[in-house]
C-alpha positions in Angstrom: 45.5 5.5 -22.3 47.0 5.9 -26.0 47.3 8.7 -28.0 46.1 9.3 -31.6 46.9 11.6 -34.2 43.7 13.7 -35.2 45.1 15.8 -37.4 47.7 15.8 -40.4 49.2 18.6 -42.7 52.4 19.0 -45.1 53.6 21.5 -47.0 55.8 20.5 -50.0 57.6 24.1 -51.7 57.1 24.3 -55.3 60.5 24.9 -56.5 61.7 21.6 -58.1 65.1 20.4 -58.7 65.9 18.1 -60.9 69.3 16.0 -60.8 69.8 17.5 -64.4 70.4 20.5 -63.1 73.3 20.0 -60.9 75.2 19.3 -64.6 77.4 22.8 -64.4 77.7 22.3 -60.4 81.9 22.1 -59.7 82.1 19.0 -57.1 85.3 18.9 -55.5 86.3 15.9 -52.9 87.2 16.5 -48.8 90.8 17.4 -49.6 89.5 20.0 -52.3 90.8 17.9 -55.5 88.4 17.6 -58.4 86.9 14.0 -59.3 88.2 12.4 -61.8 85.0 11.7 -64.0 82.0 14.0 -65.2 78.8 15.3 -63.4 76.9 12.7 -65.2 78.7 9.8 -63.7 78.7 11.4 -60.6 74.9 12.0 -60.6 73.8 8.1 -62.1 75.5 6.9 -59.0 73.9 8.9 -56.8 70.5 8.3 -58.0 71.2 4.8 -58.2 72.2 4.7 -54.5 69.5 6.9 -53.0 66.9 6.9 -55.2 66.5 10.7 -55.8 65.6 12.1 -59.1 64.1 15.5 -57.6 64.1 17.1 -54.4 62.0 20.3 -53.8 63.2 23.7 -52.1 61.6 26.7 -50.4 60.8 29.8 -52.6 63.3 32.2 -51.6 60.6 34.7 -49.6 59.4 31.8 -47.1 61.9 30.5 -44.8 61.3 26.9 -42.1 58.7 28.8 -39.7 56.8 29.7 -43.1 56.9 25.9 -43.7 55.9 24.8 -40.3 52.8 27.8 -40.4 51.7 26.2 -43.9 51.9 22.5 -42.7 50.2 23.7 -39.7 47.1 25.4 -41.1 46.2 21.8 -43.2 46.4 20.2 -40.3 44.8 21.8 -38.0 42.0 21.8 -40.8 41.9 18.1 -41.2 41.8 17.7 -37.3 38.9 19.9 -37.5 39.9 21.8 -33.9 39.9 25.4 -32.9 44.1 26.5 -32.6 42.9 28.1 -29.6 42.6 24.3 -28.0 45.9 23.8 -28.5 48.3 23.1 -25.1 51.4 22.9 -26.6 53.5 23.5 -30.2 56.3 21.6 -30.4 58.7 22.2 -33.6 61.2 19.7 -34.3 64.2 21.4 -37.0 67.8 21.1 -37.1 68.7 25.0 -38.4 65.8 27.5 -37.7 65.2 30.3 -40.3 68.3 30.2 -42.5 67.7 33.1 -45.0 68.9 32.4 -48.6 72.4 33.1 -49.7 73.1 32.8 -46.1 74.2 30.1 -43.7 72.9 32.0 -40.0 70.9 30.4 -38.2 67.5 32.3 -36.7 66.1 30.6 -33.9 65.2 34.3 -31.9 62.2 33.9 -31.2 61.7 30.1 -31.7 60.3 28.4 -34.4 57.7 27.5 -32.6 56.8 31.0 -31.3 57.0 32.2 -34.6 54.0 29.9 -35.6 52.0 30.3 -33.0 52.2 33.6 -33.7 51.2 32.9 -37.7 48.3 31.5 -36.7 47.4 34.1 -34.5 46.6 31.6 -31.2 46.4 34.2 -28.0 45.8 31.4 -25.6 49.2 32.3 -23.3 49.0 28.5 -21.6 49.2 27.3 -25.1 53.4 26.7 -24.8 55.8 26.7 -27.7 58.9 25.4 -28.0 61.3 23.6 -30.3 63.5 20.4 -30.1 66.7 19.9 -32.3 67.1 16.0 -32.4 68.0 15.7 -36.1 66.3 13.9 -38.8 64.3 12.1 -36.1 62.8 14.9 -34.3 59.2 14.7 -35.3 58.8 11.1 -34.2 60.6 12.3 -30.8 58.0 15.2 -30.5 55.5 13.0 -31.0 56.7 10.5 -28.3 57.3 14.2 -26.1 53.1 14.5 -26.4 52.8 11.4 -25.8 54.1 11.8 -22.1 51.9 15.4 -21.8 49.2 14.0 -22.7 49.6 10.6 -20.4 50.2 12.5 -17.6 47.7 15.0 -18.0 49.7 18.1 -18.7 48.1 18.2 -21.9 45.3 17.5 -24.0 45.8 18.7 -27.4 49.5 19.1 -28.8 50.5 20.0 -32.3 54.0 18.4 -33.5 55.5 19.9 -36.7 58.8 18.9 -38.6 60.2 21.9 -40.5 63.1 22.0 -42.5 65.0 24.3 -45.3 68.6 22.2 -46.0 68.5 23.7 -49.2 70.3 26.5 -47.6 72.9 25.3 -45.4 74.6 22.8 -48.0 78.0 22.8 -49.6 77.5 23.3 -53.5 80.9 21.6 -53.7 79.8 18.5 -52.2 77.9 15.9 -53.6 75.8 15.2 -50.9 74.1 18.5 -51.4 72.4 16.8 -54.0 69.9 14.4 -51.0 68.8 17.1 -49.2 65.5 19.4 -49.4 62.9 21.3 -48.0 59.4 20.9 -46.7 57.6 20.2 -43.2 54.7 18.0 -42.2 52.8 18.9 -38.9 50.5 16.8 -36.7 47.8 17.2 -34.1 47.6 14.7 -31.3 45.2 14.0 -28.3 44.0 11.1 -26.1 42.5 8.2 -28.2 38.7 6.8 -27.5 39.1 3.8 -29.2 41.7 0.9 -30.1 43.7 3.4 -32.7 46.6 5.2 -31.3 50.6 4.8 -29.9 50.8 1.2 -28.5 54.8 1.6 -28.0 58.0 3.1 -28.7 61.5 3.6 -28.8 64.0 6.3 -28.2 67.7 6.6 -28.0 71.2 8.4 -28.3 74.6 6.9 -29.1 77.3 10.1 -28.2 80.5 8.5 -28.5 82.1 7.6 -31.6 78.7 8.1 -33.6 78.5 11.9 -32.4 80.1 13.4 -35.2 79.0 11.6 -38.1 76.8 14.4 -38.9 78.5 18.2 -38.5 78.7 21.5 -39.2 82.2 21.9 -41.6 84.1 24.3 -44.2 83.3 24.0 -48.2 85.5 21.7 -49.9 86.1 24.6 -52.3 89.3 25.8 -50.0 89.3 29.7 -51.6 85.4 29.9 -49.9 85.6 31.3 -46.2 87.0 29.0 -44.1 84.4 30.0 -41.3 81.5 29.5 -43.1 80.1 26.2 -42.5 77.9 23.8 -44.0 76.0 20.6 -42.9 78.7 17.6 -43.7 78.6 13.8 -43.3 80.4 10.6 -43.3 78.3 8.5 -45.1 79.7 5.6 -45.2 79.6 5.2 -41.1 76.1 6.5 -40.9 75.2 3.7 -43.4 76.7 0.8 -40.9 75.5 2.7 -37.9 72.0 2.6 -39.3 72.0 -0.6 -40.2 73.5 -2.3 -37.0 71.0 -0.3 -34.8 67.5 0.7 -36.0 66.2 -2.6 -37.2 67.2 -4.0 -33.3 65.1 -0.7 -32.1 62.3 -1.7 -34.3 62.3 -4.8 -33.4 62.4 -4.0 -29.4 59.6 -1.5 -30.2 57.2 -4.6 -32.1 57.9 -6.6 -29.5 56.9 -4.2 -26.4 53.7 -3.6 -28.6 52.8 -7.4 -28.4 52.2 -7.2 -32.3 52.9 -10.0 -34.2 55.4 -9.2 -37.6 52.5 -10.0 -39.8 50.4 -7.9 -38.7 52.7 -4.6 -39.5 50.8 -3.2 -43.0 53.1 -0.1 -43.1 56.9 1.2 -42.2 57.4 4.9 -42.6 60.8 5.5 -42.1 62.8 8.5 -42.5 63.0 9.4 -46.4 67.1 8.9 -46.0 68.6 7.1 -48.6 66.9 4.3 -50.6 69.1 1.9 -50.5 69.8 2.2 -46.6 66.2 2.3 -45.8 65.9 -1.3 -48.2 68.4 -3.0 -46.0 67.4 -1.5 -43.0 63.9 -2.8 -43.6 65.3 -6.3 -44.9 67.3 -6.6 -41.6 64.7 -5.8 -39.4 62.5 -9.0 -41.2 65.7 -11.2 -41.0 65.5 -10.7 -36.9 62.0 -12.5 -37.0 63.4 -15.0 -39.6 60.9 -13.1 -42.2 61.6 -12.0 -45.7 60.0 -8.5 -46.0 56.7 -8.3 -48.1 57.0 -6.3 -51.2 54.5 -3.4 -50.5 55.5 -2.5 -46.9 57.7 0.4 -47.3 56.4 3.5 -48.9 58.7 5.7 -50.6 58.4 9.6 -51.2 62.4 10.5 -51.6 62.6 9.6 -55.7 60.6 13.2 -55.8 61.1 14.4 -52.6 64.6 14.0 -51.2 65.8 14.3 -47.8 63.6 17.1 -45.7 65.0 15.6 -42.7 62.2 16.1 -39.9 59.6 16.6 -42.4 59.6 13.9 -44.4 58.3 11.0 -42.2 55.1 12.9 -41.2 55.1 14.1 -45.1 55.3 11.0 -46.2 52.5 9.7 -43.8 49.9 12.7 -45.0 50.4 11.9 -48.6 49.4 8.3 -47.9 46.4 9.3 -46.0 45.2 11.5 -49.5 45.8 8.4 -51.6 49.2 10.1 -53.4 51.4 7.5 -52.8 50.7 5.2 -55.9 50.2 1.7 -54.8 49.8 2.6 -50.9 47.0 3.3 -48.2 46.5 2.8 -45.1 42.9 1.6 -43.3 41.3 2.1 -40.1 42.9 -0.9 -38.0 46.6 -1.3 -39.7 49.3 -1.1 -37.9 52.2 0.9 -38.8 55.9 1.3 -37.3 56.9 5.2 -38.1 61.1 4.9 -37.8 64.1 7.5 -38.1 67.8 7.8 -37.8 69.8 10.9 -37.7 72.0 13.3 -36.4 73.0 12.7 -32.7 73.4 9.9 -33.6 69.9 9.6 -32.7 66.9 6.9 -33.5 63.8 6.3 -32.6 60.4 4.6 -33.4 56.7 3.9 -32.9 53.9 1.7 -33.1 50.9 2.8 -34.1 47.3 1.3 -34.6 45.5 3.8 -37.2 
């Protein structure tokens, strides 16, 4: 038995951000010390290593359960399914509702709750729940109905992504400038015919890698020392990235029994540009392969960093034909991919 997704839906907010308009923002570095050259150097090199030009962020009256309900709706609509049908809602974010101008986190009732509440499903045996597995939670909710549905404690599940980082980022620090806000939601159930999941990965490295995502103080020292912000070392999740998910690709392919060549499509995680480049250039190099020009879609330039939303984002614009230059037909095989937070990564194959 495989698994197929039936059903896709994202939600991208309207309020967009242009790297222009972090010109008047006051970066400081760790120890609080200004840098020593203008915005606009600061914001070249920072498009020139991520690729970001824009990001998007919620409108101030909708928070990441709003996202997730919005997401949800399309895609229950292009599955074509009554909610109702639904066994389980599984919401992958990293924050819950964060309310603007705050940094608290809301995840009373869960986020999952919340939308099955939105969409006004009374089915009780339809279960809701969330998973918090940074940026690579949607593929790991996907992988999570992919064990219901095997061993028949499910039939239908929905898997959303959901994420507002707008709101729980240090305006001092630079890195504020990659993240965003959106969700992408899925529907899933037992495939009929060759199209589905043929095979995946999953893991977590806790020692060192732990920490290399956090929750830390502003590098603005007179802001409350006890407010806290996501943080990063960048640098080490760079290497960490690069020395580990092109070998879990790479073990995924080859459990698949799919050949290299026949992979049309990577989505990875919308992360940084120029780490996903090498990432997918290393994962070639293992078969002794130079990577073809066309095989990695992009959505970051406009996008930025939505964390859990942007792979299953990224997937649903391809499917409606916005991705210029990209498409995906009934047959191709794709490899969805993410790193993140844990330090955790994981991947799939998948037949379409």
């Amino acid at each position: 038995m495989k698994i197929k997704i039936i059903g896709i839906g994202s939600y991208i907010p309207n309020l967009e951000v242009k790297n222009t308009d972090f010109d008047k923002h006051i970066f400081l570095n760790e120890d609080g010390t200004p840098f020593g050259y203008p915005n606009e150097v600061v914001i070249k090199k920072f498009k020139g290593i991520t690729g970001i030009e824009n990001r998007r962020y919620a409108e101030p009256q909708y928070n990441a359960s709003d996202l997730a309900f919005f997401a949800a709706e399309k895609a229950i609509a292009n599955a074509a399914i009554d909610a109702e049908t639904l066994d389980y809602i599984i919401i992958a974010h990293n924050f819950g509702d964060v309310k603007p101008g705050t940094t608290q986190s809301d995840i009373l009732p869960s986020l999952a709750t919340r939308v099955k509440n939105k969409l006004g499903i009374k089915n009780p045996k339809c279960v809701a729940y969330d998973i918090i597995f940074g940026c690579p939670g949607w593929i790991e909710g996907v992988l999570q109905a992919n064990a219901f549905i095997k061993s028949g404690m499910a039939k239908r599940v929905m898997v959303i992504g959901a994420e507002t980082l707008s709101r729980v980022v240090d305006d001092h620090d630079r890195d504020s400038m990659i993240y965003s806000d959106g969700a992408g939601a899925s529907i899933l159930e037992a495939s009929t015919d060759e199209a589905g999941l043929l095979a995946y990965e999953s893991a977590t490295f806790a020692t060192d890698e732990a920490n290399y995502l956090f929750f830390g103080k502003s590098y603005n020292k007179d802001l409350d020392p006890d407010t806290k912000y996501i943080k990063m070392y960048g640098r080490k999740i760079y290497e960490f990235a690069l020395s580990n998910v092109p070998c879990a690709m790479k073990s995924c392919l080859d459990k698949s029994g799919i050949g290299i060549d026949e992979v049309k499509k990577i989505l990875i995680h919308q992360a940084n540009e120029k780490m996903d480049e090498a990432i997918i250039e290393r994962f070639y190099k293992l078969y002794d392969k130079t990577a073809p020009k066309d095989i990695m879609p992009m959505s970051i330039h406009d996008l930025g960093n939505s964390s859990v939303a942007t792979v299953p984002t990224l997937y649903d614009l391809i499917l409606q034909g916005k991705v210029e230059g990209h498409e995906i037909n009934k047959g191709d095989v794709l490899i969805f991919a993410s790193v993140g937070a844990g330090m955790n990564i994981n991947a799939f194959v998948y037949r379409y």
